[in-house]
Steps between C-alpha positions, in 0.01 A plus 500: 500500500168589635428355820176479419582251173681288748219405714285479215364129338705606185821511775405242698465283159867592388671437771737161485484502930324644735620471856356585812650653830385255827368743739679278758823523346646734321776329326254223371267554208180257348533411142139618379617463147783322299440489124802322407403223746900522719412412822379192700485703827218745531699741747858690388706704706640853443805445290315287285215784465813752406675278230160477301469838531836563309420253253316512205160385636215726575448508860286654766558461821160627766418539851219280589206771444652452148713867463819453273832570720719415240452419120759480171356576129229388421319436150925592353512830589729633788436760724790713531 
């Protein structure tokens, strides 16, 4: 998938979660978006991040000047 697509609105708009690395710590991430409405906290940590990106939610996971480090398919197609 086109990186470009990802950080797209049309990507953006797709994605079930978007998480966010904290520049202070690296094994914590913001929630800046959760479509499915799962958590009550608005800060995960790492192992969390991974198992949503093995499941069958679109994800994106940025830096905080908003580059993807890590995504899984988005819009049903996956990049192989």
């Amino acid at each position: 998938m086109d990186r470009d697509n990802i950080n797209s609105y049309t990507g953006r708009c797709f994605a079930h979660f978007i998480f966010e690395r904290v520049v202070s710590n690296h094994d914590e991430f913001l929630i800046i978006k959760d479509s499915p409405q799962t958590f009550t906290e608005k800060r995960v940590n790492r192992e969390t991040v991974t198992w949503y990106l093995k499941s069958r939610y679109n994800v994106i996971v940025q830096d905080h000047h908003r580059h993807v480090i890590a995504k899984n398919y988005i819009g049903g197609k996956q990049d192989d």
